[in-house]
C-alpha positions in Angstrom: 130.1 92.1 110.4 129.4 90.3 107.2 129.9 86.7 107.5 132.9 85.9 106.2 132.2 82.7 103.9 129.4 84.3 101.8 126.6 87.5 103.1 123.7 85.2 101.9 121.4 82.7 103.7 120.4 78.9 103.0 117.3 80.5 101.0 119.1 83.0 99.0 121.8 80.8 98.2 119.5 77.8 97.0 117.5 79.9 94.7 120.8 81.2 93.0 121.6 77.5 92.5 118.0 76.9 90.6 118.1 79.8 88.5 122.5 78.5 87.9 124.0 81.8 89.7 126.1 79.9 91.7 128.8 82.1 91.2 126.8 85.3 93.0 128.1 83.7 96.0 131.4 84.6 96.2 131.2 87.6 93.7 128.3 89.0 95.9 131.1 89.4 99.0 132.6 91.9 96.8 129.4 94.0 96.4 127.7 94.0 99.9 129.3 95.8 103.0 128.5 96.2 106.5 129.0 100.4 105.8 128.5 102.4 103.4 130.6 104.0 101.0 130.8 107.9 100.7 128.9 107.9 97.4 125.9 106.2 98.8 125.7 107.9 101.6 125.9 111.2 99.9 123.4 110.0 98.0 121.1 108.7 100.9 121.4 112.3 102.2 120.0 114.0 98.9 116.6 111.7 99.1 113.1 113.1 99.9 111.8 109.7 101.0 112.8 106.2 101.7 111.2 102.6 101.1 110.9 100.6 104.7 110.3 96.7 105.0 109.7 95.9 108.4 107.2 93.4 110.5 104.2 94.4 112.7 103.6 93.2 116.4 101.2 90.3 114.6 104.6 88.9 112.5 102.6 90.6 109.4 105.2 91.8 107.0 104.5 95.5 105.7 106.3 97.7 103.4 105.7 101.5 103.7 107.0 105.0 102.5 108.8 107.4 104.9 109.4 110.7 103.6 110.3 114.4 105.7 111.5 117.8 104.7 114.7 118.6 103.3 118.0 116.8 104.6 115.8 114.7 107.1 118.0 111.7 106.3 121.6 112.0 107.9 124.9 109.9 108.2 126.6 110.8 110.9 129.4 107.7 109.7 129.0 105.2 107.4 127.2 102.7 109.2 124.5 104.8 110.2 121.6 106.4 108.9 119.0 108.7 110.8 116.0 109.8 109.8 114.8 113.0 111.6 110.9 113.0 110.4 107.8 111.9 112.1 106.2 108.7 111.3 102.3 108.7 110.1 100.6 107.0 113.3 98.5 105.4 110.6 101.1 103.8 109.4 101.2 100.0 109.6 104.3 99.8 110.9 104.7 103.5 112.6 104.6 101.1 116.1 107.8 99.0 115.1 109.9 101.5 114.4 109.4 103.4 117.4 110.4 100.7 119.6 113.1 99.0 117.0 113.0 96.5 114.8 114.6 94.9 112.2 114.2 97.2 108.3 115.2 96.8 105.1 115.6 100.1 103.0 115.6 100.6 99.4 116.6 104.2 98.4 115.6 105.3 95.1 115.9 108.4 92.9 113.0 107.3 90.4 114.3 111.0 88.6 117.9 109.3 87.5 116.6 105.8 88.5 119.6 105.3 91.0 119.0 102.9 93.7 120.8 101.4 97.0 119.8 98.7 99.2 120.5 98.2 102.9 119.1 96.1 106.1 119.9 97.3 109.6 118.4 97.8 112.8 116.0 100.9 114.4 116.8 102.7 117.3 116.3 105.9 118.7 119.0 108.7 119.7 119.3 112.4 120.2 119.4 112.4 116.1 116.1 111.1 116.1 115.7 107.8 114.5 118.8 105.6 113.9 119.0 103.0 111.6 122.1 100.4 112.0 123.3 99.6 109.5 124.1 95.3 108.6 124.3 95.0 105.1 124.2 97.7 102.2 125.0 97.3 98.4 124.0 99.4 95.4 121.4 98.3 92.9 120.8 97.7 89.0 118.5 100.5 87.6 116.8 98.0 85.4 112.8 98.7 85.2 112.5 102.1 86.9 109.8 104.0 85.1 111.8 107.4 85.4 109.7 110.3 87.3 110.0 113.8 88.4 109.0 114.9 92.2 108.0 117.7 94.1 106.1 119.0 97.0 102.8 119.6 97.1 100.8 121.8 100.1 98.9 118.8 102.1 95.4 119.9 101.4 93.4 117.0 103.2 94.1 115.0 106.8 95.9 111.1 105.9 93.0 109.0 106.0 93.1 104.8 106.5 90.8 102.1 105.1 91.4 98.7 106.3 90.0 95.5 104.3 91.1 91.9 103.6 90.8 91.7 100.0 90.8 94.5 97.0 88.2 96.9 96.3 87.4 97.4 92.5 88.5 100.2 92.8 91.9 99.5 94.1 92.1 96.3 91.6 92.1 98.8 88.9 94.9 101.1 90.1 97.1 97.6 90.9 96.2 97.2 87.1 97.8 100.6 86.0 100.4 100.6 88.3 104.4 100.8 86.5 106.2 100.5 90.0 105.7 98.2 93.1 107.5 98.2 96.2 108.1 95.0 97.7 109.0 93.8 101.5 110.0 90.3 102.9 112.5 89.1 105.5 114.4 86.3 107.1 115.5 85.3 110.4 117.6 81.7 111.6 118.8 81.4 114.8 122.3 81.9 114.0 121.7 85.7 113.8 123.6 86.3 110.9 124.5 89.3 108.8 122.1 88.0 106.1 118.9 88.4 108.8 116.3 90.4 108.5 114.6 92.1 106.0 114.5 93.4 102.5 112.7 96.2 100.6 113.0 96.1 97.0 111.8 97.5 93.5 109.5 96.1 90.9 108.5 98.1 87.6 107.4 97.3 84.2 104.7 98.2 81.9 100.9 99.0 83.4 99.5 95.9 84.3 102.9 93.9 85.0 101.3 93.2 88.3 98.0 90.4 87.1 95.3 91.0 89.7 94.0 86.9 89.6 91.1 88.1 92.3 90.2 90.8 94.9 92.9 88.5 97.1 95.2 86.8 95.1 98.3 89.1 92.5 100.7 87.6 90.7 104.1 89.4 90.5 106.9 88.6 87.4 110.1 88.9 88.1 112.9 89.7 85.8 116.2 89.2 85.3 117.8 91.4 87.8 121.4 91.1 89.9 120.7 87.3 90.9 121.6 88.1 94.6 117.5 86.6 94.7 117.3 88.8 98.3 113.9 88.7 98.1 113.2 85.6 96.2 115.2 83.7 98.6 113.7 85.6 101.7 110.3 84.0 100.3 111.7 80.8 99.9 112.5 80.8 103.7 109.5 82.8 105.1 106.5 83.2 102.9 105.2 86.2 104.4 105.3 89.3 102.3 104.4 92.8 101.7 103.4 95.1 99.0 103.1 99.2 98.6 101.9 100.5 95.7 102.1 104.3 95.5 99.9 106.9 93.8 102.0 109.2 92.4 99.8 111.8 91.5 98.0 112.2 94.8 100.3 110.5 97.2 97.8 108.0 98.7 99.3 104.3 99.3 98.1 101.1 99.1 99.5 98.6 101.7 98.8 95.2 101.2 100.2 92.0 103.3 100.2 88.3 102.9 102.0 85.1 102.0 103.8 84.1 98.5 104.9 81.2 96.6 107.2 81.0 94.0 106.1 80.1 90.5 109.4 79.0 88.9 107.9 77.4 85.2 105.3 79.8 85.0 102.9 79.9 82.1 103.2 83.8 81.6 107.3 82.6 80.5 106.4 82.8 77.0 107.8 86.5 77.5 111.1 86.4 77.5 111.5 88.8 80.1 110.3 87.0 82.9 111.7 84.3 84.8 109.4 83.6 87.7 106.1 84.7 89.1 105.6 86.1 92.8 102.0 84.3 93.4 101.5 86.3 96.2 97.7 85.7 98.6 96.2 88.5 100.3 95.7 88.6 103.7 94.9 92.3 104.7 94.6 95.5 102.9 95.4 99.4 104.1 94.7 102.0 102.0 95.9 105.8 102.8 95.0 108.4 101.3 97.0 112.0 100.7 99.8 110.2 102.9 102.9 112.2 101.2 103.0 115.7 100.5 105.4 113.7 97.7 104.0 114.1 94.4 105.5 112.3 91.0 105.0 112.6 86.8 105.3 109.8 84.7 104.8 112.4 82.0 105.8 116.0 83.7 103.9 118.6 82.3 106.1 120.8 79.9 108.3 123.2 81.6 109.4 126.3 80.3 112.4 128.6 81.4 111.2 132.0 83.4 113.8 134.8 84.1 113.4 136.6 86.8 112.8 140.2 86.4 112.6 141.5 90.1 113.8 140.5 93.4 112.4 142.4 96.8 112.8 142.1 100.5 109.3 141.9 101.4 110.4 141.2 105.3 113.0 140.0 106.9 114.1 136.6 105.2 111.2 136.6 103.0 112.0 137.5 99.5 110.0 137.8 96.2 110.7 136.4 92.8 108.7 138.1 89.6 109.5 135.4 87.0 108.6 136.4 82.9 108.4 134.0 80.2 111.3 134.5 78.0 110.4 136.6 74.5 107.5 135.5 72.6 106.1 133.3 75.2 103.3 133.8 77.5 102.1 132.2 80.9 100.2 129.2 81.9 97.1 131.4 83.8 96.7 130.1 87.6 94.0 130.8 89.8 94.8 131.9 93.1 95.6 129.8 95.7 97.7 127.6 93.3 101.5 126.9 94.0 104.3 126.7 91.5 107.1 124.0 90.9 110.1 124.9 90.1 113.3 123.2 89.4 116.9 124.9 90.2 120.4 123.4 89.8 122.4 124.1 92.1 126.2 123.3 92.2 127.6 120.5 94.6 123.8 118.6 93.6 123.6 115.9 90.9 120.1 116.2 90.4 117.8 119.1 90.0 116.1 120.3 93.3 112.2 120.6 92.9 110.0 122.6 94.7 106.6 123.9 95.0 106.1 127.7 95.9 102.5 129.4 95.7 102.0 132.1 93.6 101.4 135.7 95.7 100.7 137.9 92.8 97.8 139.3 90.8 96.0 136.1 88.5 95.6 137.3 85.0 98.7 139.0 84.5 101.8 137.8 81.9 104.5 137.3 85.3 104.3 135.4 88.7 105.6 135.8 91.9 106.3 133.6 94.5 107.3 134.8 98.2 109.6 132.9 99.7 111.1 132.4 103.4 114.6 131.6 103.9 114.3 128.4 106.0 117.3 127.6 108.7 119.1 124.4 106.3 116.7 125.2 103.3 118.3 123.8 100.1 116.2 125.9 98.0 115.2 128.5 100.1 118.2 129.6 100.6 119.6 129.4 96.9 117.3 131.5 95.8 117.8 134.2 98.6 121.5 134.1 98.1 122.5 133.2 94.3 119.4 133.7 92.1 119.6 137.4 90.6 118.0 139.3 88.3 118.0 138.3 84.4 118.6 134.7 86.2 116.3 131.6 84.4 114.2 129.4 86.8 112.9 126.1 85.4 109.1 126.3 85.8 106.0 123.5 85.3 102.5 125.1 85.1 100.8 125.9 88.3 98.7 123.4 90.0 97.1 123.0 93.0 93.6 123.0 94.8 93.5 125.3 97.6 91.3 127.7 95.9 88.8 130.4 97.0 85.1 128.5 97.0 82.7 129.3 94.3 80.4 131.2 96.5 79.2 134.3 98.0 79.1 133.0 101.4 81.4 135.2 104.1 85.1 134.0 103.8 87.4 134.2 106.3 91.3 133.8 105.5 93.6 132.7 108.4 97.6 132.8 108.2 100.7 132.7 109.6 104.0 133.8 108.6 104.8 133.0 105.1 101.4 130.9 104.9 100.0 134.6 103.5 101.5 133.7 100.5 98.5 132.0 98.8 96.2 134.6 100.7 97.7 137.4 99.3 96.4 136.0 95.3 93.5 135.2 96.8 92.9 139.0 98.1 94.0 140.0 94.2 91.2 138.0 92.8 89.0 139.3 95.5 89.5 142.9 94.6 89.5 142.1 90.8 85.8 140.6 91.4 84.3 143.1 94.3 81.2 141.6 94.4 80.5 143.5 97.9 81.2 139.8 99.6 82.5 139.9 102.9 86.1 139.1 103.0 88.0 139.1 106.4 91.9 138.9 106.3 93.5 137.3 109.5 97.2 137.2 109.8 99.6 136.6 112.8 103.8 137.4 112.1 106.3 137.8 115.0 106.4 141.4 114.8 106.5 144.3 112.2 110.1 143.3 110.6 108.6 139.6 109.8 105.3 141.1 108.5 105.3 140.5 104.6 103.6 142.6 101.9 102.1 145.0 105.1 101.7 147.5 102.5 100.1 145.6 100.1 97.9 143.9 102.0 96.2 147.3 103.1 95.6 148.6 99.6 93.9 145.4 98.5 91.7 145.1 101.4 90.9 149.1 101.4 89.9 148.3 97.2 87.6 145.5 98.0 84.0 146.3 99.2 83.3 143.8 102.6 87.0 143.1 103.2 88.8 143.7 106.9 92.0 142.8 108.3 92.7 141.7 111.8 97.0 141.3 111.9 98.2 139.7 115.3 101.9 140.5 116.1 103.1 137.8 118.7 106.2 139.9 119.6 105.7 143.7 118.7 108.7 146.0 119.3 108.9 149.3 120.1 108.1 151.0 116.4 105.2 148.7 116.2 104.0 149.9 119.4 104.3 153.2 117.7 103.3 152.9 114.9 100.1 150.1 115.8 100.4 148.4 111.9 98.8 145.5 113.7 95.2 145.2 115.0 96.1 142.8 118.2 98.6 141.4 120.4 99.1 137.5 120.5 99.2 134.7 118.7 96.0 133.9 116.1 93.7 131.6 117.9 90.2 129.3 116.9 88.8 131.9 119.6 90.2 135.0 117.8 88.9 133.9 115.4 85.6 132.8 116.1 85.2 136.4 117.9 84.7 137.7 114.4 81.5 136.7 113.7 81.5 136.1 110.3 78.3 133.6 111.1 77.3 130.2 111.1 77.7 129.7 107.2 81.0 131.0 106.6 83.8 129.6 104.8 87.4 129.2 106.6 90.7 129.2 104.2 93.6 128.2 106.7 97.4 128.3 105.8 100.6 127.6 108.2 102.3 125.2 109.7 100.5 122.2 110.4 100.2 122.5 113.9 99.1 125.9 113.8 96.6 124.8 111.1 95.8 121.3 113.4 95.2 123.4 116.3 93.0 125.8 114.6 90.9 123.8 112.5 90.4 121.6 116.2 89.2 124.4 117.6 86.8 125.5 115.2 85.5 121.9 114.7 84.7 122.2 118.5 82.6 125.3 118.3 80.5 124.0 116.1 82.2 124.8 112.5 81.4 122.2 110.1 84.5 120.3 108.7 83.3 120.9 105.3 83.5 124.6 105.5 87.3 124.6 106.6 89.9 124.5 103.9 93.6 124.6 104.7 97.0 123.9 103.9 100.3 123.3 105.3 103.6 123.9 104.9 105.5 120.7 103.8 105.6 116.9 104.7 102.9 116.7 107.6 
């Protein structure tokens, strides 16, 4: 429960003293619950990602990004959260939460710049991971730079540098940085509701964090909603950590140390802030690609498309063919690029983003995107159920980089299920150039009635001089058995593959889910195929 005589410790309640918020002490009891209201857990539930504070096995405090496909966070009641996602083993503090410890969560739509703060407990249950919660309380949207998400395909494995002090090139990302997330914590014996720890929100203009050296930042802080969680977790324990996201590519930049509080500090002469974070690095964690998460400071326009077909390519798989509306004309994409959209749909606040990859023909004035209905698929299944012809879709210009390689070197495309999708643009282009290079189509569906764009597929490969299909059917019926639309039986495989023979300097273009695509790039890796020759992409958060 939360204590009954205040919800703050010694150190939160002596800095509100110092900077003369003595009052927040009693007014703060009406603010911060042990359980959360229906509105903030509704809004929990609609998040892509969360913000964890937590300490590692060394007492180094870390603060990290947790993100997972759609409706991965749950409350079962309101003093509970899960989280049913996987945790990056790379991350710093992946350990910790697997065997339960002590978090502090900051939810944040940076979109609408709503934002809700809790501290609880990890544990694991049959609904994955279980956060307790301790104490929860909504937040002031003061300095959120607003930004746009969606999903991008992961193109490239999470990699982890380790270092104890800033790179120049990581100096100058601190120095552009508009957003910081910020972990500390507290613990007295008394185990109190107020223990624990704290993630929270910093933003301002580029450079509001001053990079002093490769080891040392300093950190204003503003006037904000003078509980001073963090300020007075600092004031107890000194130990902090930082996370500072790149929103464009979703690498992050951990660091840890200690921090001091600069309460007269010279950089005052702006009005705006009140103290300085001085904080001293002690160890550094870069990750790149970590988040299939992607964010705009400064979206890309959008422009309304209608759609002007709808097919059944297979069962649950649908196509869209989107026009720009009168007069307007289409941002080209090469194939192999994806396309985010943006749907309202009732009963949701904020719009729902996602990224689809285009399956048409590049070069003409409409795109199409194939899409599986997923089992609990927000989007997905809007589209499959309410969209309808003469219907407008909120479009950004394609993006993406999981292109066919500038070569004439053999090229071998591997997919599963709806992870044809990009393959099937790439087989357009490959037709529209038929240089003669050879081109071999590999696809593996359940069975006949989960085979998309069959028909398709056959024409494009029969107009394109070197290309040949080889379609696995896991799980043929008895019309396919009949009818043989499918080369072999089984599930596609590194040695299927291999068996091909394409030679020693082909080029690999893989697309599924990522163990499909982990297992087969593995494999191919261990008969010799050079990494760099494998390109590949998989289907949401990894």
């Amino acid at each position: 429960m939360v204590d009954a005589d205040t919800p703050f410790h010694a150190g939160e309640l002596a800095a509100q003293k110092r900077a003369g918020a003595d009052n927040i002490a009693t007014i703060g009891t009406r603010y911060i619950r042990d359980f959360m209201p229906e509105q903030h857990r509704t809004f929990y539930k609609a998040q892509p990602f969360l913000v964890v504070a937590s300490g590692d096995s060394d007492g180094q405090v870390w603060a990290t990004l947790i993100e997972g496909p759609d409706g991965f966070i749950g409350s079962p009641d309101p003093e509970r959260l899960t989280l049913d996602t996987k945790v990056d083993p790379l991350d710093p503090l992946a350990h910790s939460l697997q065997e339960g410890t002590d978090v502090g969560v900051v939810g944040i739509e940076l979109a609408t710049r709503r934002r809700n703060r809790l501290s609880g407990r990890t544990r694991h249950s049959d609904q994955g991971l279980v956060i307790d919660i301790r104490q929860t309380f909504g937040n002031c949207p003061q300095y959120i730079n607003e930004r746009d998400w969606w999903r991008a395909p992961r193109t490239a494995p999470t990699k982890a540098q380790e270092s104890d002090h800033l790179s120049p090139d990581q100096i100058a990302r601190i120095r552009a940085a508009d957003t910081l997330f910020l972990g500390s914590g507290h613990h007295a014996p008394q185990k109190a509701a107020s223990d624990g720890y704290d993630a929270s929100h910093r933003g301002g203009e580029p450079g509001f964090v001053r990079v002093i050296s490769p080891t040392r930042l300093r950190i204003p802080d503003y006037s904000g909603n003078n509980f001073f969680n963090t300020i007075g977790n600092l004031l107890q324990d000194p130990r902090v950590g930082l996370l500072f996201v790149d929103f464009a590519t979703g690498g992050l930049l951990h660091l840890t140390g200690r921090a001091k509080i600069d309460w007269t500090p010279e950089e005052a002469r702006d009005p705006n802030i009140l103290r300085m974070i001085d904080v001293t690095i002690d160890a550094v964690i870069e990750r790149t690609e970590a988040l299939s998460l992607r964010w705009s400071a400064d979206p890309a326009p959008s422009q309304n498309l209608t759609v002007v077909d709808k097919n059944s390519e297979a069962e649950g798989i649908t196509s869209f063919h989107l026009a720009p509306a009168e007069g307007d004309t289409l941002p080209p994409f090469q194939a192999g690029q994806h396309l985010p959209i943006a749907l309202e749909i009732p009963a949701h606040d904020v719009k729902i983003r996602r990224s689809y990859s285009l399956s048409g023909k590049p070069g003409e004035n409409t795109y199409r995107i194939t899409v599986k209905r997923e089992p609990g698929g927000t989007a997905s299944q809007f589209l499959h159920d309410s969209i309808k012809i003469g219907d407008t879709i909120e479009a950004r210009p394609p993006a993406g980089d999981f292109l066919i390689p500038d070569s004439t070197r053999p090229l071998v495309l591997v997919s599963v299920g709806v992870g044809l999708t990009p393959m099937m643009a790439m087989l357009h282009r490959l037709a529209q150039q038929n240089t003669g290079r050879q081109v071999w189509f590999v696809h593996g569906a359940r069975n006949g009635r989960h085979h998309a764009l069959s028909q398709e597929t056959d024409r494009l490969i029969s107009a394109t001089r070197g290309a040949r299909k080889r379609v696995f059917f896991s799980q043929p019926d008895n019309g396919d058995l009949v009818g043989r639309d499918f080369e072999a039986e089984g599930r596609v495989t590194a040695a299927e593959v291999l068996a091909l023979d394409a030679g020693s300097d082909a080029l690999y273009m893989l697309c599924g889910p990522a163990g499909f695509v982990t297992d087969l790039k593995s494999g191919l890796e261990a008969a010799g195929i050079d990494g760099s020759q494998i390109h590949y992409e998989t289907f949401g958060s990894a």
